[in-house]
TORDREN-293893 format. One line per field, with one value per residue: x, y, z of N, C-alpha, C in turn. Coordinates in nm, 3 decimals, always signed. Each point is the difference from the previous one (the first is absolute). Layout:
# residues N
n_u	c(X / ...)
n_v	c(Y / ...)
n_w	c(Z / ...)
ca_u	c(X / ...)
ca_v	c(Y / ...)
ca_w	c(Z / ...)
c_u	c(X / ...)
c_v	c(Y / ...)
c_w	c(Z / ...)
***
This chain:
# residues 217
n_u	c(+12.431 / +0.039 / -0.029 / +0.098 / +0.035 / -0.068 / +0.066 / +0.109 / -0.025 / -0.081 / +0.087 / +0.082 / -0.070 / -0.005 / +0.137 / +0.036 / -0.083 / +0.085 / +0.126 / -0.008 / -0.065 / +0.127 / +0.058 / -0.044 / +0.032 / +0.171 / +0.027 / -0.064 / +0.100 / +0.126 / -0.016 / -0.063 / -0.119 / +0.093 / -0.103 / -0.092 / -0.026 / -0.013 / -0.108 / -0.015 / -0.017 / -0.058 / -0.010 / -0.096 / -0.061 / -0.120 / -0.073 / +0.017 / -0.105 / -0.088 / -0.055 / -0.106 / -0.063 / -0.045 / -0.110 / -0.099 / -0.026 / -0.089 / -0.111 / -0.097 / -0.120 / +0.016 / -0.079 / -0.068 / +0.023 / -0.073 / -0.095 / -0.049 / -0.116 / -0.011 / -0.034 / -0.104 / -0.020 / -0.093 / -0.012 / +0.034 / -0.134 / -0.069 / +0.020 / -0.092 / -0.045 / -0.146 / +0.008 / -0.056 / -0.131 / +0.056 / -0.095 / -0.086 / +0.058 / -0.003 / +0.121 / +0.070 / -0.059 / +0.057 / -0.127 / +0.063 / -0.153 / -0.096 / -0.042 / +0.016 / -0.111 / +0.074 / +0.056 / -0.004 / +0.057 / -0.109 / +0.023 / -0.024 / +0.041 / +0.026 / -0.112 / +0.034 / -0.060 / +0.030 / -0.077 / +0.007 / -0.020 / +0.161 / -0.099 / -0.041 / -0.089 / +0.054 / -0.079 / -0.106 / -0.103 / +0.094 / +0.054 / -0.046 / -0.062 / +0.102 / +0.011 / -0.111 / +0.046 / +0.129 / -0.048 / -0.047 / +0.072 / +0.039 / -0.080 / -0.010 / +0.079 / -0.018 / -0.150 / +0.129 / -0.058 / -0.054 / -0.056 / -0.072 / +0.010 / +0.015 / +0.071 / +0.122 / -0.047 / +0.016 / -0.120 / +0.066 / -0.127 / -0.070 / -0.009 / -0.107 / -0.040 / -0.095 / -0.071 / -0.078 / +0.140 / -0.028 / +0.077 / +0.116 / +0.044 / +0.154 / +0.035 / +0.073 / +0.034 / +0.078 / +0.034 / -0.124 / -0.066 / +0.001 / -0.040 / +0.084 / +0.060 / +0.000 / +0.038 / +0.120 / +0.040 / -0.040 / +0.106 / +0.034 / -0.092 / -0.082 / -0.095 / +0.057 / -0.095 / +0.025 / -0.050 / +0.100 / -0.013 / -0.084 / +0.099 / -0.079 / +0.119 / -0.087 / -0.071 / +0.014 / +0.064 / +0.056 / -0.021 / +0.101 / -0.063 / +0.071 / +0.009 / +0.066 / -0.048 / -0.003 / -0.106 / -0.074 / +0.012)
n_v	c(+6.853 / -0.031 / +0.020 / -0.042 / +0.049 / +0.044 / +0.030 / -0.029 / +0.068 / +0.119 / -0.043 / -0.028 / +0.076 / +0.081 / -0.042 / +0.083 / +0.118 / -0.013 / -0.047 / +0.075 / +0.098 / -0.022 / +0.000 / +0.088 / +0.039 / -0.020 / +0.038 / +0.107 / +0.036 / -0.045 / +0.058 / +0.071 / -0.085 / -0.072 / -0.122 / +0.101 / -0.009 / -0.119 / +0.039 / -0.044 / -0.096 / +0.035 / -0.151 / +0.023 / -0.139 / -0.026 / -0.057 / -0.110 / +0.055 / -0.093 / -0.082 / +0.062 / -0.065 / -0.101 / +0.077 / +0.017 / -0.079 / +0.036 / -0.050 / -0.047 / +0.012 / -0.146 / +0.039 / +0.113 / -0.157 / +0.030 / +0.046 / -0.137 / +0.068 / -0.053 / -0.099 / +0.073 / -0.102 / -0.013 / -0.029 / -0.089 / +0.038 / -0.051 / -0.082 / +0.034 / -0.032 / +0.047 / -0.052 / +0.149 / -0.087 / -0.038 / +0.108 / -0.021 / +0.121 / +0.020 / +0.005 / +0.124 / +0.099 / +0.026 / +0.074 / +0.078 / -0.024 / +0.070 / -0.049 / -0.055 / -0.037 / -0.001 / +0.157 / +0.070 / +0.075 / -0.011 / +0.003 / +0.081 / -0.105 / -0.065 / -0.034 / -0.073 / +0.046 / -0.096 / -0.088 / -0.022 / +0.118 / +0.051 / -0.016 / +0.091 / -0.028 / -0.100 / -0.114 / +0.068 / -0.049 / +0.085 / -0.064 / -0.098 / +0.028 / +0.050 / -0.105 / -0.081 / +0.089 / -0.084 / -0.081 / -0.009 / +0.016 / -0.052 / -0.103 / +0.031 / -0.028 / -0.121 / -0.007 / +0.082 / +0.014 / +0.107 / -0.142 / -0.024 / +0.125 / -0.017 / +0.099 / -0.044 / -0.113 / +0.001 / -0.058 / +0.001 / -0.070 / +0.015 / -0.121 / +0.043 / -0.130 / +0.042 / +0.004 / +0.116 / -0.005 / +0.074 / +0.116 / +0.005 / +0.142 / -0.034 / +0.100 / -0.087 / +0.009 / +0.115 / -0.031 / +0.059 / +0.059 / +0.135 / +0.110 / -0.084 / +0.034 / +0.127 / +0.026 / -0.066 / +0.068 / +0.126 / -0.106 / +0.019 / +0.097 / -0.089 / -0.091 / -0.066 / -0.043 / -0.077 / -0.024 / +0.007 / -0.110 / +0.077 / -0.050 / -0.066 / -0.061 / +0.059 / -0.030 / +0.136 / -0.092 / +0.053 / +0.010 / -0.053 / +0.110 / -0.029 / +0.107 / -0.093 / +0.093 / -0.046 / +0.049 / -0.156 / -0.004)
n_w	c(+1.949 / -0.100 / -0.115 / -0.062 / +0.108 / +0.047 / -0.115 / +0.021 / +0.080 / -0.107 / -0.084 / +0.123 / +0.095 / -0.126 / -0.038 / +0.118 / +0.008 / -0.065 / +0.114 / +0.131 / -0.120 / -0.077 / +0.105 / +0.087 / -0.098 / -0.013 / +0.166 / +0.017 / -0.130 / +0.065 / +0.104 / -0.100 / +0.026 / -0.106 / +0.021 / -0.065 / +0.136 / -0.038 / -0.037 / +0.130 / -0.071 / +0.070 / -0.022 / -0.008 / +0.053 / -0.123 / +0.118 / -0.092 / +0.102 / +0.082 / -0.067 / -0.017 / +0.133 / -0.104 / -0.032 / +0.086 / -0.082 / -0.028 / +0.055 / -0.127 / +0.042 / -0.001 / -0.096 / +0.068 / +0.019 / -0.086 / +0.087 / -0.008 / -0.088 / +0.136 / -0.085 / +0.072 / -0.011 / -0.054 / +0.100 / -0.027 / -0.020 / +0.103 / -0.047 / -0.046 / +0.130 / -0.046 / -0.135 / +0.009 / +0.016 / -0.133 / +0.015 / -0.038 / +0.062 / -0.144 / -0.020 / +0.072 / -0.096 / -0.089 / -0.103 / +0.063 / +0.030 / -0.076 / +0.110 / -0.154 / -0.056 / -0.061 / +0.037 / -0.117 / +0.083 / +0.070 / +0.090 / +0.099 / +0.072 / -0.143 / +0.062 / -0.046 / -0.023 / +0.154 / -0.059 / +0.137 / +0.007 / +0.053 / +0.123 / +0.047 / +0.071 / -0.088 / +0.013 / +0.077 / +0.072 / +0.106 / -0.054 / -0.008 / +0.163 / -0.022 / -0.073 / +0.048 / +0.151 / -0.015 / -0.053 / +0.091 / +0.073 / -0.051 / -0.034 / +0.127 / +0.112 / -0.082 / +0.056 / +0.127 / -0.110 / +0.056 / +0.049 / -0.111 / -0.019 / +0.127 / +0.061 / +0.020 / +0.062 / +0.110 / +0.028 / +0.158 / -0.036 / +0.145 / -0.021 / +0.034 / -0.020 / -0.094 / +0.102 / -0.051 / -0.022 / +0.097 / -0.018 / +0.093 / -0.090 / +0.041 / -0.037 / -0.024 / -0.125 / -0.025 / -0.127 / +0.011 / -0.111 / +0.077 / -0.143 / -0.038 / +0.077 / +0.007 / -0.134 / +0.059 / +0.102 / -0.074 / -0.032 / +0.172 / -0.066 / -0.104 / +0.054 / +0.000 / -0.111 / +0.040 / -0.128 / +0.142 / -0.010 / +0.114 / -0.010 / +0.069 / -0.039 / -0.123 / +0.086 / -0.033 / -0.082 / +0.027 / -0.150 / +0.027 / -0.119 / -0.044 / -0.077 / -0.129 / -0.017 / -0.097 / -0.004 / -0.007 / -0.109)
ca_u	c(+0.012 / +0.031 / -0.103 / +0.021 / -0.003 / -0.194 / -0.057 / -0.006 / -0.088 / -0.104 / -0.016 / +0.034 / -0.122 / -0.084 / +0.031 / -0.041 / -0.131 / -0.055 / +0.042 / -0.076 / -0.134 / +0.030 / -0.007 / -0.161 / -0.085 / +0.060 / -0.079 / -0.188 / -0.028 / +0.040 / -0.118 / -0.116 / +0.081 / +0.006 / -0.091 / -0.129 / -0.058 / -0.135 / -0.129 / -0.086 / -0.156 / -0.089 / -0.097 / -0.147 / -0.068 / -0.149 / -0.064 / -0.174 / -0.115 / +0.007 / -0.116 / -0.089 / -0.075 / -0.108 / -0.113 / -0.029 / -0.119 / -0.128 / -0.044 / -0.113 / -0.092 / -0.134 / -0.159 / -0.086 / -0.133 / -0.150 / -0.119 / -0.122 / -0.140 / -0.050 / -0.109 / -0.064 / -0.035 / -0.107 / -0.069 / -0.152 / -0.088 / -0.004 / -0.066 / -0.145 / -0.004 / -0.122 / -0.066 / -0.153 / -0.011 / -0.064 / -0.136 / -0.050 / -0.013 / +0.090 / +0.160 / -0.037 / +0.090 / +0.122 / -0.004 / -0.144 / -0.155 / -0.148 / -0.067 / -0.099 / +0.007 / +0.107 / -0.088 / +0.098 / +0.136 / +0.059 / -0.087 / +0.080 / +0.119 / +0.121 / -0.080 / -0.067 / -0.102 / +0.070 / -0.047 / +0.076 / +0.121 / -0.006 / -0.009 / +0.118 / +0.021 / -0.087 / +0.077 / -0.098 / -0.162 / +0.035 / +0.111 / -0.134 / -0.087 / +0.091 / +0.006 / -0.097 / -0.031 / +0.078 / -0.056 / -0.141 / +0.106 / +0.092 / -0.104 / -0.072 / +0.137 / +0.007 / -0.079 / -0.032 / +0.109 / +0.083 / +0.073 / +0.092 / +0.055 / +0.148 / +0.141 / +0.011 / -0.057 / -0.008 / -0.106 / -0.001 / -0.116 / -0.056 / -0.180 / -0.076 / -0.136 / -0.125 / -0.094 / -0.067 / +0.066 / +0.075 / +0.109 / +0.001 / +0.107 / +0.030 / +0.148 / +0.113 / +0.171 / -0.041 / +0.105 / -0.079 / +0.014 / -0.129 / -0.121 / -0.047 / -0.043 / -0.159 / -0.085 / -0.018 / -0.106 / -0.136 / -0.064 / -0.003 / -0.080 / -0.081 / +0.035 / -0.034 / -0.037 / +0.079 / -0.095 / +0.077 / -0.070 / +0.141 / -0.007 / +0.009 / +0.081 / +0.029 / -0.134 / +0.038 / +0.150 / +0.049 / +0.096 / +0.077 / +0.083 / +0.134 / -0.090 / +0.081 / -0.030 / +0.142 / +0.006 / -0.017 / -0.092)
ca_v	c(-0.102 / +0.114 / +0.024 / -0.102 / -0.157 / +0.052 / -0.040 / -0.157 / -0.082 / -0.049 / -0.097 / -0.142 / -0.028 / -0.051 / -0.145 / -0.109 / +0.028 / -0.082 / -0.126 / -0.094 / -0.009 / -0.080 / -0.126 / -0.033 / +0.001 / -0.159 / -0.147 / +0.002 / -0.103 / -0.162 / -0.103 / +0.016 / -0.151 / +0.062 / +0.033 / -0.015 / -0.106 / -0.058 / -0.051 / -0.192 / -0.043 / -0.072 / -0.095 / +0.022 / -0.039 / +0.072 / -0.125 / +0.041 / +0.005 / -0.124 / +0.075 / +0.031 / -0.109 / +0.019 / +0.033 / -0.066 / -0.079 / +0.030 / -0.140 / +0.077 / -0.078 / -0.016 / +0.038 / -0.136 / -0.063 / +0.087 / -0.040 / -0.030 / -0.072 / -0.096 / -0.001 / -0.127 / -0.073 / -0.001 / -0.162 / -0.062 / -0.030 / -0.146 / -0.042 / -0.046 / -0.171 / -0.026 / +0.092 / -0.050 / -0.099 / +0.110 / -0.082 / -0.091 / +0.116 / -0.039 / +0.061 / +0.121 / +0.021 / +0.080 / +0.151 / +0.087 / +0.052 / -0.016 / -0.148 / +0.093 / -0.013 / +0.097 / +0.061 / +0.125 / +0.023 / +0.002 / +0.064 / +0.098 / -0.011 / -0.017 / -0.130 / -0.045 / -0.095 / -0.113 / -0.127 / -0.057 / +0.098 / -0.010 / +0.099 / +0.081 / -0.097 / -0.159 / -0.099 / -0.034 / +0.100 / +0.111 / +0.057 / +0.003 / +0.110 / +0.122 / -0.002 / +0.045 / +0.136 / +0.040 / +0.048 / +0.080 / +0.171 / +0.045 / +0.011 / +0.154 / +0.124 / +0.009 / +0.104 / +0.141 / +0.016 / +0.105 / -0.078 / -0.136 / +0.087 / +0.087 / -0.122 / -0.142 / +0.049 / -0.147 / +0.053 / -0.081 / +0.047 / -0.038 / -0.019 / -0.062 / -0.005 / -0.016 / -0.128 / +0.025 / +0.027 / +0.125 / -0.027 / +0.137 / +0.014 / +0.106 / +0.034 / +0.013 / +0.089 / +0.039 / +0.117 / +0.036 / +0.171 / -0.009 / -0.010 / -0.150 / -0.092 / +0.062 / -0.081 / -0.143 / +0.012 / +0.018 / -0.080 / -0.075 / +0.088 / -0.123 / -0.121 / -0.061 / -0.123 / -0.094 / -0.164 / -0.112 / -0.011 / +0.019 / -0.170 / -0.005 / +0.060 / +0.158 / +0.122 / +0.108 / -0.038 / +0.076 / -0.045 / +0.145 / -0.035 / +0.116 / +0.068 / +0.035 / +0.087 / +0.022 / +0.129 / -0.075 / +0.092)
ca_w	c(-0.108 / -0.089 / -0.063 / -0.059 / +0.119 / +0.012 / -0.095 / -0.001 / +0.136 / -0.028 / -0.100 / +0.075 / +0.021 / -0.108 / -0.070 / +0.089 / -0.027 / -0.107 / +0.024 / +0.061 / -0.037 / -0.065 / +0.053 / +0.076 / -0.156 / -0.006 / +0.099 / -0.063 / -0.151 / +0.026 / +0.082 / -0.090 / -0.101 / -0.128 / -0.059 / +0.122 / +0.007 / -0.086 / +0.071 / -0.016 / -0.074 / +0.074 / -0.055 / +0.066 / -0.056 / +0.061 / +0.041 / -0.050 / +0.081 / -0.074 / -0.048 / +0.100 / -0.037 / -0.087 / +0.080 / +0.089 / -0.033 / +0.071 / -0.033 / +0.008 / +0.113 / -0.122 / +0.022 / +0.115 / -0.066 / +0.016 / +0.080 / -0.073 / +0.114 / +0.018 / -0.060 / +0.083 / -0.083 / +0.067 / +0.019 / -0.091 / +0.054 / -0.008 / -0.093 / +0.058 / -0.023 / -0.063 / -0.127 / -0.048 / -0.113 / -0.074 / -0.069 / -0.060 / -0.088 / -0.050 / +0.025 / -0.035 / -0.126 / +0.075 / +0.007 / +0.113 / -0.058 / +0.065 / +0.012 / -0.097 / -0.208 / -0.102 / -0.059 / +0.046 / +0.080 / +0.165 / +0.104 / -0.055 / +0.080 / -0.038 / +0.041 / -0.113 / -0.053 / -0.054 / +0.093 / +0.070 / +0.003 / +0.142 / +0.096 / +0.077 / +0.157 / +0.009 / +0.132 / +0.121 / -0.010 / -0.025 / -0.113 / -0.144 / +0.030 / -0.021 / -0.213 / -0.075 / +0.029 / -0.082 / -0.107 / +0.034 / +0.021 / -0.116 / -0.087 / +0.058 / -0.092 / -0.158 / -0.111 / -0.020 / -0.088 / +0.065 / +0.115 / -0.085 / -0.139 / +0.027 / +0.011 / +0.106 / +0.141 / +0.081 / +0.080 / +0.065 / +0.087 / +0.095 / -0.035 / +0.101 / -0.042 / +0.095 / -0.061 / -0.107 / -0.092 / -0.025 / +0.029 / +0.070 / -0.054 / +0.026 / -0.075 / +0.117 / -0.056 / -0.174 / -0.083 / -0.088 / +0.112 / +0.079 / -0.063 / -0.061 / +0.138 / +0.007 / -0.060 / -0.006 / +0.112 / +0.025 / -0.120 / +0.065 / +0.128 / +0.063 / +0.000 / -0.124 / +0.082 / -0.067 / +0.012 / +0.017 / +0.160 / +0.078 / +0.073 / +0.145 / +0.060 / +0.003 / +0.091 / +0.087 / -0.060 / -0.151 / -0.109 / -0.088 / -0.139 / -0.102 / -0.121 / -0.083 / -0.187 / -0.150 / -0.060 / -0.165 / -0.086)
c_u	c(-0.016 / -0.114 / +0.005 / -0.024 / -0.154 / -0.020 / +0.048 / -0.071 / -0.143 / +0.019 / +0.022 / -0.155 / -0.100 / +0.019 / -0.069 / -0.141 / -0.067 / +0.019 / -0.125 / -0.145 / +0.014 / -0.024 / -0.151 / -0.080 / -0.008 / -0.076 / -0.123 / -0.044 / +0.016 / -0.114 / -0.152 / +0.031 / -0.045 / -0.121 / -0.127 / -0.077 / -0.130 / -0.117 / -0.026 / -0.135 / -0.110 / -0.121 / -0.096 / -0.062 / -0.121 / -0.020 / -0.196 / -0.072 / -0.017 / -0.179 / -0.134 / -0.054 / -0.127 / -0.148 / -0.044 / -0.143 / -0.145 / -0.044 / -0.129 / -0.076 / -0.100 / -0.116 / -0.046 / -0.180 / -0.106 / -0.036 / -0.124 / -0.080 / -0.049 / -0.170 / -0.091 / -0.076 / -0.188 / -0.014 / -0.094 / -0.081 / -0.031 / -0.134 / -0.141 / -0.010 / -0.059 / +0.035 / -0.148 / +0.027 / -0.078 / -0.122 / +0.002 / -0.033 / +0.096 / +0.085 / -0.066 / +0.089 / +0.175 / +0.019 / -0.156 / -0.038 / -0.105 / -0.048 / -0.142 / +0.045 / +0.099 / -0.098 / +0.125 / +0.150 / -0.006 / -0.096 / +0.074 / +0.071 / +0.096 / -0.056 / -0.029 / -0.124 / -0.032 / -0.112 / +0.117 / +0.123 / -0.007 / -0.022 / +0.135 / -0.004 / -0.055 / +0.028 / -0.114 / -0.109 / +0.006 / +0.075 / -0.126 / -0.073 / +0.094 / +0.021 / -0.129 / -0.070 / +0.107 / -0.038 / -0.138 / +0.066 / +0.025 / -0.124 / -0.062 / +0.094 / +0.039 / -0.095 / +0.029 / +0.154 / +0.147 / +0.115 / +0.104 / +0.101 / +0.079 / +0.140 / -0.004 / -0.022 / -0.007 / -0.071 / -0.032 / -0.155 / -0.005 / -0.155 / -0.051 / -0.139 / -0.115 / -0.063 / -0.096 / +0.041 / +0.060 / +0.154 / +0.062 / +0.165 / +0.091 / +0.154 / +0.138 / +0.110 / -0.059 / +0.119 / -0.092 / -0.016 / -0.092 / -0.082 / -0.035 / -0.024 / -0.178 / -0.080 / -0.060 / -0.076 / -0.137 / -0.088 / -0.089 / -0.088 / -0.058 / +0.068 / +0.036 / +0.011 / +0.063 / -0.048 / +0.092 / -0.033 / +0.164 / +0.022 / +0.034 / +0.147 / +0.071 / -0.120 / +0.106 / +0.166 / +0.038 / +0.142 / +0.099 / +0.007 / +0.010 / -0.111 / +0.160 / -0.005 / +0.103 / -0.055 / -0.080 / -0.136 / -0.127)
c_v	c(+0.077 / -0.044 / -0.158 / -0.146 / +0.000 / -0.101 / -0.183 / -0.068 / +0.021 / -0.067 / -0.137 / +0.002 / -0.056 / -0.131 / -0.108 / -0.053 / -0.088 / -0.102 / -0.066 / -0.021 / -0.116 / -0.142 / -0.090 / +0.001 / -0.165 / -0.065 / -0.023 / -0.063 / -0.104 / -0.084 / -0.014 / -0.117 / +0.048 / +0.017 / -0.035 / -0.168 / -0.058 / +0.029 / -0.136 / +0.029 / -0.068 / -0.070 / -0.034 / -0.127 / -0.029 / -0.151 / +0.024 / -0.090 / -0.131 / -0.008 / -0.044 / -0.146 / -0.001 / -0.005 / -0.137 / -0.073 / +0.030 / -0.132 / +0.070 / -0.106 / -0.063 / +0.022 / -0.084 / -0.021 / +0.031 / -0.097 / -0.053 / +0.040 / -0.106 / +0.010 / -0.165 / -0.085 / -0.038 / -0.167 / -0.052 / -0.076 / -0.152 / -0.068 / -0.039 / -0.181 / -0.040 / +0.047 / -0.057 / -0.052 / +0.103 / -0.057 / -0.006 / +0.139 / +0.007 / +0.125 / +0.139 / +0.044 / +0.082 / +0.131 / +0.039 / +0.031 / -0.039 / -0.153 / +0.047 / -0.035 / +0.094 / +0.083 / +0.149 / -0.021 / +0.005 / +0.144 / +0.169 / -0.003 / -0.117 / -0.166 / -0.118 / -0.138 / -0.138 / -0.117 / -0.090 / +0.067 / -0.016 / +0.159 / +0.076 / -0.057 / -0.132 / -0.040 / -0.058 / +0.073 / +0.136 / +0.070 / +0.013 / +0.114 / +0.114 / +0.022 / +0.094 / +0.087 / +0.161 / +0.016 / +0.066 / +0.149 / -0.024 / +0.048 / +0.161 / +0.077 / -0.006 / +0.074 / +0.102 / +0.124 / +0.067 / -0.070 / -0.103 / +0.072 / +0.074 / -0.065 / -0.113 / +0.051 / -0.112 / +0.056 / -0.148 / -0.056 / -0.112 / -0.042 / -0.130 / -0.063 / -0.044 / -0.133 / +0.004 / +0.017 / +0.164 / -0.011 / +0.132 / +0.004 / +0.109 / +0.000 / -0.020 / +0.020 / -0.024 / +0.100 / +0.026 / +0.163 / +0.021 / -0.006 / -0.121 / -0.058 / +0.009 / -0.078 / -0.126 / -0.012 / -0.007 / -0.107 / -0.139 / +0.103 / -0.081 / -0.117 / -0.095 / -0.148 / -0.118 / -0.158 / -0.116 / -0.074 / -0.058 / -0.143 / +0.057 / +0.104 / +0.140 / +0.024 / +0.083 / +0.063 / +0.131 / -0.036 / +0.113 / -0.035 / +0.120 / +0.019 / +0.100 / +0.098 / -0.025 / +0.143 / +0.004 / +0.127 / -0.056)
c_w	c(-0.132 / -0.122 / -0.074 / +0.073 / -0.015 / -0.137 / +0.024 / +0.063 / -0.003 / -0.126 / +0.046 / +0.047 / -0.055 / -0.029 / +0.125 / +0.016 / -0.144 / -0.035 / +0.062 / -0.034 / -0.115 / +0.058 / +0.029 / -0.157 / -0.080 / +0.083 / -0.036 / -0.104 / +0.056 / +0.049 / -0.105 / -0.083 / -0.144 / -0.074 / +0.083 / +0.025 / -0.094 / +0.074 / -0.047 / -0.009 / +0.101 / -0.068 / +0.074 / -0.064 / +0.085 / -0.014 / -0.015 / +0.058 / +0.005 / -0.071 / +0.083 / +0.006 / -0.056 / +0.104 / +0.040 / -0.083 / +0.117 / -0.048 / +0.047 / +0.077 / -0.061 / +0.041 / +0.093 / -0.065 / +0.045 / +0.098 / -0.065 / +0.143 / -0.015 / -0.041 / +0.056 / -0.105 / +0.068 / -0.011 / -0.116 / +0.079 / +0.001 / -0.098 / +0.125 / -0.027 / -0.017 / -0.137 / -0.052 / -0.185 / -0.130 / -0.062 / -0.178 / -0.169 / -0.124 / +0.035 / -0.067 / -0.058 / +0.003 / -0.016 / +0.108 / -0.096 / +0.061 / -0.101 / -0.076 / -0.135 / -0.018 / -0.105 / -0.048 / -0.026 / +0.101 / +0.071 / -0.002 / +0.151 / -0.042 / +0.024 / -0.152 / +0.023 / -0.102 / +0.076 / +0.039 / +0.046 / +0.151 / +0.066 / +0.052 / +0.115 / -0.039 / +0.050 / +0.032 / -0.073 / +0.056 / -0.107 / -0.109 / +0.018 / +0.010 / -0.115 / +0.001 / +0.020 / -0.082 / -0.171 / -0.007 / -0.012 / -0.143 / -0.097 / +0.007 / -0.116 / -0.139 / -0.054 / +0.020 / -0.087 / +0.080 / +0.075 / -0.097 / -0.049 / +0.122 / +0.011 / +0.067 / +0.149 / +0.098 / +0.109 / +0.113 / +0.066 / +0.106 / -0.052 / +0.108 / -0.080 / +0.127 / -0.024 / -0.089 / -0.119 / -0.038 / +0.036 / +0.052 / -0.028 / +0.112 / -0.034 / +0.120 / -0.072 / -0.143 / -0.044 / -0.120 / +0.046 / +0.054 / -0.095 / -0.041 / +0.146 / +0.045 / -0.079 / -0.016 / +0.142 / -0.040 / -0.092 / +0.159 / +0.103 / +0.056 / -0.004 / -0.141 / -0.003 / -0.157 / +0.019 / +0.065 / +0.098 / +0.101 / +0.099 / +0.181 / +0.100 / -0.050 / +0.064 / +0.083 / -0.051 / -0.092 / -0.043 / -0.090 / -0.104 / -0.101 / -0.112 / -0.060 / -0.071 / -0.079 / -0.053 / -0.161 / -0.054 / +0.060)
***
């Protein structure tokens, strides 16, 4: 084949060769649609919670009502069906004192000195005979300075009389101190005897009675 033929037939080759790359280039554009597809919008909508239910009310417990004590009430006593008849004494006065002329200020246990003044126990012929062993004590104890001139003092005594007229002292409660207590003791080493005459049913009896101090100059 001579030099020139060689040459047509690789130039027919070629054309062909670029025919057919031509072609499959065309089909490929064809089928690519012209313009790119849209993205779609996806709409999301948000559904809101529904809202919480409101708390639960506590209901507080009402106070529970105190407990009273029971508070016993004491019986009243029955009236006595006898009342004794009052004699013939006039009415006793309404300040305590010694049954006695008015004399002073008063005794140095706070006692005033009053005629017709009432006893600390009146009533009966024991109550009279306890007055008047009671101011017998007191009288002792006013002359003795040391005893009138301290503080206040409440001195409880146990007194027994005799039939001769002595009298037998003994201390059962006192807020006096010991030294004033002593003292007022030894004011009873002996007997002491008191002008009262004692009526029938104190023989052997003892009588309690209180000795006040105010503390008076």
């Amino acid at each position: 084949m001579t030099r020139e033929r060689w040459i047509w037939v690789g130039v027919v080759t070629l054309f062909l060769l670029f025919g057919v790359a031509l072609y499959f280039a065309v089909t490929a554009l064809s089928q690519q649609p012209a313009t790119p597809p849209q993205k779609k919008q996806q709409i999301i909508s948000l559904v809101k919670p529904p809202p919480p239910p409101p708390p639960e009310e506590k209901m507080e417990k009402p106070p529970e009502p105190e407990l009273q004590e029971e508070v016993e009430i004491p019986e009243l006593s029955e009236m006595p069906e006898e009342i004794p008849e009052l004699g013939d004494e006039p009415p006793p006065g309404e300040q305590l004192g010694l049954d006695a002329d008015g004399s002073g200020g008063g005794d140095a246990f706070g006692l005033v000195a009053r005629k017709g003044g009432r006893g600390l126990l009146s009533g009966d012929p024991m109550a009279w005979y306890a007055g008047r062993l009671q101011d017998c004590i007191n009288d002792l104890l006013q002359d003795k300075e040391s005893i009138r001139t301290v503080g206040s003092y409440r001195v409880d005594l146990r007194v027994r009389g005799r039939s001769d007229g002595s009298v037998e002292v003994k201390v059962v409660s006192s807020t006096a101190t010991d030294e004033l207590l002593d003292h007022i003791l030894t004011q009873f080493d002996r007997p002491i005897r008191c002008n009262v005459d004692q009526p029938p049913q104190a023989q052997g009896q003892a009588l309690k009675i209180t000795l006040i101090g105010e503390g008076r100059d």
